[in-house]
N, C-alpha and C positions, 0 to 999 in steps of 0.2 A: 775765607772760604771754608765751609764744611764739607767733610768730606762721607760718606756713609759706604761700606765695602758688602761687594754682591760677590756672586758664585758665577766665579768667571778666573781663567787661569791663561796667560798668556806665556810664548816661550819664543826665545831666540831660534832662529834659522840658521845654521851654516851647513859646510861640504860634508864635517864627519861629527860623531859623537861627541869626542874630548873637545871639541872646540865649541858644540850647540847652546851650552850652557850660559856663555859670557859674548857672543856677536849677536848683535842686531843692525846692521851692518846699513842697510839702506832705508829707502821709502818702501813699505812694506817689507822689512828683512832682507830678502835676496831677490826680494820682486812680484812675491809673490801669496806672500801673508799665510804660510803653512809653517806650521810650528812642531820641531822635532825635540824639543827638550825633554828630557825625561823629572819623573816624579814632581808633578806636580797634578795638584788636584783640581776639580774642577768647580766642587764648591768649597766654603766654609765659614763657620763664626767665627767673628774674630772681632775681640773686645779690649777697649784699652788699649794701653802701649804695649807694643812688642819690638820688639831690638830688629832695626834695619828697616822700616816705615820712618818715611819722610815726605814732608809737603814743601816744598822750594819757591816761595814769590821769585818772580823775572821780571826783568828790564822791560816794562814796554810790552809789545804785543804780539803775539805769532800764532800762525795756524801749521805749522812746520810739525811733521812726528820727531821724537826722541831716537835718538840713534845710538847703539852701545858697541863699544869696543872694550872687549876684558875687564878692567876695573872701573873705565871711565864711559862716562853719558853725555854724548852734545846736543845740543839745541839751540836753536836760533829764536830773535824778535827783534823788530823794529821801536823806536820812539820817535819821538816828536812830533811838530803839526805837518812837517811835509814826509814824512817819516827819512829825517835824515840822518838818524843814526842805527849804523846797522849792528847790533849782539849776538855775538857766537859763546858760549860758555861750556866750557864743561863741569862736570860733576863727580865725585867721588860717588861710586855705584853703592857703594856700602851704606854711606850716611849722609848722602845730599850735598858734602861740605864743596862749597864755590874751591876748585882747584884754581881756576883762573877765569876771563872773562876778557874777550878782543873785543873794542866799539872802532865802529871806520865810519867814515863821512859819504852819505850813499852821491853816488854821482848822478842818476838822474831822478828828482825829486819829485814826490806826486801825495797831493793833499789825502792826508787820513784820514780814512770814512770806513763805514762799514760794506758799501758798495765796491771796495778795492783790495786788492789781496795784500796783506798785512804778513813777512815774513813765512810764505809759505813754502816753497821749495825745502825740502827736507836732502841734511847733510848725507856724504857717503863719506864709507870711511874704509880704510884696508891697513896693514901692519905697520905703515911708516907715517903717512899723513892722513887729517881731515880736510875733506872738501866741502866746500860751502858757498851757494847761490845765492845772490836776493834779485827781488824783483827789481831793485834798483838798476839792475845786469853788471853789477860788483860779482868777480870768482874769486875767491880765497883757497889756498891751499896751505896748512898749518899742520905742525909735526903734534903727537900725544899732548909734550910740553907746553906749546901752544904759541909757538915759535914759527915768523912766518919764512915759508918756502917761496913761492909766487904769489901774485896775483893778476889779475886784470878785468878790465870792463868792457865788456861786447856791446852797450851801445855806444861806446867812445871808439870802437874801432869801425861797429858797422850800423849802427844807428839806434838812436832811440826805441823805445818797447810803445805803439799805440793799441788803441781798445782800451774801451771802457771799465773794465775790473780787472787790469794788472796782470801780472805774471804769476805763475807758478809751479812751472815743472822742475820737474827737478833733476836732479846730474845723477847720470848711472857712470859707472867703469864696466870699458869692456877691453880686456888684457893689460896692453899701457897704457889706455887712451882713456881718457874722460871725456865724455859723451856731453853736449848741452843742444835741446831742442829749442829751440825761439819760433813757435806760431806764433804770429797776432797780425794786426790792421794792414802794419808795413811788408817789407820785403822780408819773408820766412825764410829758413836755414835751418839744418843741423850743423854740429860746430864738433870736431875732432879735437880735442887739448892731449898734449904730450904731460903724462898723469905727472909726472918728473920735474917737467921746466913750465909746464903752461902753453907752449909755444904750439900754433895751430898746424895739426900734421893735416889738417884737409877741410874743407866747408863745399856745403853743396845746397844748391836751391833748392828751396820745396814751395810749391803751389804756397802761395796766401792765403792758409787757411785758420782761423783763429783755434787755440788750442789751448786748455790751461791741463792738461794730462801729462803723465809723466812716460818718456820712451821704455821699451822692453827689451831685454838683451835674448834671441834664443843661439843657442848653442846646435851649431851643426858639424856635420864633418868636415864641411867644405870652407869652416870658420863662423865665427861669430855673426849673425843679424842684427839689427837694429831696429824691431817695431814703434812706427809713429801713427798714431793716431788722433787726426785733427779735423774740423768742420767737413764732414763730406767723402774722406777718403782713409784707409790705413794703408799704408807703405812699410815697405822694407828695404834698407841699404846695408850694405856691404859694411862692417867694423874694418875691413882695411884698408879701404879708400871712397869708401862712400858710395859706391854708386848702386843705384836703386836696382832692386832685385824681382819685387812685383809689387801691385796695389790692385785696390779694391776700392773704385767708386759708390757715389750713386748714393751714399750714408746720407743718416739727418741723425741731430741730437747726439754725437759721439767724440765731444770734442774735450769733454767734461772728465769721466773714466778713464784709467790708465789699461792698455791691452795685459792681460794674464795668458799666458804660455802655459800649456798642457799637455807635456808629448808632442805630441804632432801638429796641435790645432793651437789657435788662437782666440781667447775670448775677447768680444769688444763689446763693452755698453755702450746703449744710449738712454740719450733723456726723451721723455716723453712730449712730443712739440702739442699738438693736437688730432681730433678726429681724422680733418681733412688733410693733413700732411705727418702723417705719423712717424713715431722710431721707430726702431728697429736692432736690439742685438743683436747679435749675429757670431757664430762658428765658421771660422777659416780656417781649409787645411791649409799646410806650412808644405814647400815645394815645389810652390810654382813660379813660373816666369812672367816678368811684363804684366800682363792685365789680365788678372785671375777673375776677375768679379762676377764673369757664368760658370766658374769652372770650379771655383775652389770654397766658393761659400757654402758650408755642407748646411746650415740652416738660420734662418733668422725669425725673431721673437717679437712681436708689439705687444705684450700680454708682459712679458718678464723687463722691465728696463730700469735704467739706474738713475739716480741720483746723484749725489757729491759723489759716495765710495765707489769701490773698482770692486769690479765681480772677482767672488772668490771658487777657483775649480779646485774640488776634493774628492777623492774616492767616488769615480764618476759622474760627480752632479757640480754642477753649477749655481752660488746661492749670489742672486741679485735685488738691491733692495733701489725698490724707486723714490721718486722724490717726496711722497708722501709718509713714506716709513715700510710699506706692503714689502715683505721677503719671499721671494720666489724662490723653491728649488728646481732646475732644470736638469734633466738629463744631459750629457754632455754629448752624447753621439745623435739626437734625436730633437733636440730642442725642446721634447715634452713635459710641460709642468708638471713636477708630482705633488708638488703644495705650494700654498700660499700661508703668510701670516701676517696680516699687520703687526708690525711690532710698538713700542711703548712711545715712540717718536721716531722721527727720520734720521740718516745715519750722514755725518760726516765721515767720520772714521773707516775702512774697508773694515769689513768682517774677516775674523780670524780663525782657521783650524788648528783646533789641539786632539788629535789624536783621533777620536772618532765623533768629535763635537764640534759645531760650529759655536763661536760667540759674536754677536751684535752689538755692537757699542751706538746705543743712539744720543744727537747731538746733544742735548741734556743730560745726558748724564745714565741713562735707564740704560741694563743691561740683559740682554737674553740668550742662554744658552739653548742649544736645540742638540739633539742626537742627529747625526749624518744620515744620511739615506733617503730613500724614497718614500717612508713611514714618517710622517711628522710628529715628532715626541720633544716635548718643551723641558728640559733639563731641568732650569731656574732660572729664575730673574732678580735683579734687588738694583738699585741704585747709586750712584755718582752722584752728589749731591751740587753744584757750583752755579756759580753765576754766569761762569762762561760755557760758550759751547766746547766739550769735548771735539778734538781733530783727528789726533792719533796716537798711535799705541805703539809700545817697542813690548819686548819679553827677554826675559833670560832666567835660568835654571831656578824655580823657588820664587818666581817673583816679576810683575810686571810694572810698569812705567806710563801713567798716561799723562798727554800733554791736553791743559785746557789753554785757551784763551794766555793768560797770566800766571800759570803756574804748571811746575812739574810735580808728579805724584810717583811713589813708590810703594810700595804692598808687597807685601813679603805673605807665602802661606803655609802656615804654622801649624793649621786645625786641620785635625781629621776630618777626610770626607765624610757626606751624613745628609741628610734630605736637604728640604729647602733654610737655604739659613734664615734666624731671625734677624733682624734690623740690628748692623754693629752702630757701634759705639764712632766716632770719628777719629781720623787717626789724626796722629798726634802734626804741630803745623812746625815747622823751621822758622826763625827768623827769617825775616826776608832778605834775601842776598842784595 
């Protein structure tokens, strides 16, 4: 794999400053793909080797983002033909060096193709343990060391995962409890795990809606939410014993995108079905009871809709990119488009805020920064050069992490900011783990 570095700066999310630097904590940081690290820049050249760029071959295959906790970086992928073995690894942050690497025997097996999700579910992680999904419906719970806590398998307890392209949402924490959403063909659920022992503090039915989106956590007075978003509908249940709090029917194309929390409101994409049955994103106020769906939708979009990534809300706008690659900026209170852009290819990866810049990671590799706001101003662009598609991105202080297909990436930035950079040099590759 060649790798070529563009003018793009990503950064960890956490609670406070001293800690933003070194957590990238979940699927999209903390949920939500805004980035508070400090001093980094947002372009630069950068040529030859520099101390702390590393390129890491992996086991096998994943569409899974990179997750960091302080020193250390996990990541998941599958191998085999039925993809029965499942890789969790981690990384030394510094210099790529394999710390260690768990393989388990997935319990329900399903032939590899490119039509099936391949290790995607992206790990969470907090001070004591790593947690980690596979579509297989294997849950792993493992200490830094990589030392196992618990585990278990939700369709050996409550049934197989059907539909046709596989699982992949992913596990959020909400207080003790570890979160797992299961839409698909069969009988749905969300699933309550005691973060400690594994042990099911609650499960509760949801509609049969298929879903490959990952759940939202918003934080209220009256305790923690839980936003699901699947075929048709977005719900909200209670983090302390499940029970549903409102929803909002009537959806199409919204099963794809993960919800984004913003204050008060909720963004949800959709995908664009066609003319005569269209999507529809849509702004929900957060507040309501039972069946909000004429009460609480403040606006919906068939102009602005997503694709693979999840809409990202920043300093009042909303930036959504469809399935073609086209980037919308929306107003957050108004649904009004302020621009459009097609970008360099379509995005698997959710677009990411550093500061007052959005960046685009599209699935090849092309990368594009933009200045925030309602004025469309194109930062830079330059390229990821690889064979595989680009999925997702972690960050942390100086330095971000992308995960393709079969390899992890690290980029350290060294160079002072400066206009568009010229075409770098490739950075240097790791042996393959």
């Amino acid at each position: 794999m060649r790798l070529w570095l563009l003018p793009a700066v990503l950064s960890g999310l956490c609670c406070s400053t001293s800690e933003a630097e070194s957590l990238w904590p979940g699927f999209r940081g903390t949920g939500n793909s805004v980035s508070t690290a400090q001093n980094l820049p947002l372009q630069w050249e950068l040529r030859g080797r520099r101390p702390g760029n590393w390129n890491v071959r992996l086991p096998g295959y994943g569409q899974s983002s990179p997750v960091v906790w302080e020193n250390q970086v996990y990541v998941t992928a599958v191998s085999g033909e039925m993809k029965e073995t499942l890789h969790l690894l981690a990384l030394n942050l510094a210099d790529g060096e394999k710390l260690w690497d768990r393989e388990y025997p997935a319990t329900q097996k399903v032939k590899d193709s490119d039509a099936v999700s391949r290790g995607a579910p992206t790990p969470v992680v907090d001070k004591d343990h790593v947690y980690v999904m596979f579509e297989s419906g294997d849950i792993f719970a493992l200490t830094h060391a990589g030392e196992p806590v618990w585990s278990r398998s939700v369709v050996r307890d409550y049934g197989e995962f059907k539909g046709p392209h596989g699982y992949s949402s992913s596990p959020v924490l909400a207080g003790d409890k570890l979160i797992v959403q299961v839409c698909h063909g069969g009988p749905s659920y969300l699933l309550a795990l005691n973060r400690t022992t594994g042990e099911t503090v609650w499960k509760v039915d949801h509609p049969a809606q298929t879903g490959w989106s990952s759940p939202a956590i918003v934080h209220t007075n009256d305790g923690d939410q839980i936003v699901v978003s699947s075929a048709g509908s977005v719900r909200s249940f209670r983090a302390e014993d499940g029970r549903e709090v409102w929803f909002v029917t009537g959806l199409i194309g919204n099963s794809t995108a993960s919800p984004t929390v913003a204050g008060d409101l909720v963004v949800i994409g959709a995908g664009q079905r066609d003319a005569g049955d269209p999507a529809a994103s849509v702004a929900i106020k957060l507040g309501g009871q039972g069946d909000v769906t004429s009460t609480h939708v403040l606006w919906k979009s068939q102009k602005a809709t997503t694709g693979y990534s999840s809409p990202l809300v920043h300093q009042g706008h909303a930036y959504i990119v469809n399935k073609v690659g086209v980037a919308s900026c929306v107003d957050i209170l108004t649904g009004e488009i302020r621009w459009t852009e097609r970008l360099a290819g379509t995005c698997w990866a959710s677009p990411v805020a550093v500061g007052d810049h959005v960046v685009f990671f599209c699935k090849d590799g092309d990368v594009m920064v933009f200045q925030t706001g309602p004025e469309k101003a194109l930062v830079g662009e330059s390229t990821i050069s690889s064979t595989d598609i680009l999925y997702g991105v972690a960050a942390v202080d100086g330095a971000w992490i992308a995960r393709t297909g079969r390899a992890l990436v690290k980029v350290t930035s060294e160079a002072p900011m400066g206009g568009r950079p010229k075409t770098a040099e490739a950075a240097p590759t790791a042996p393959a783990q």
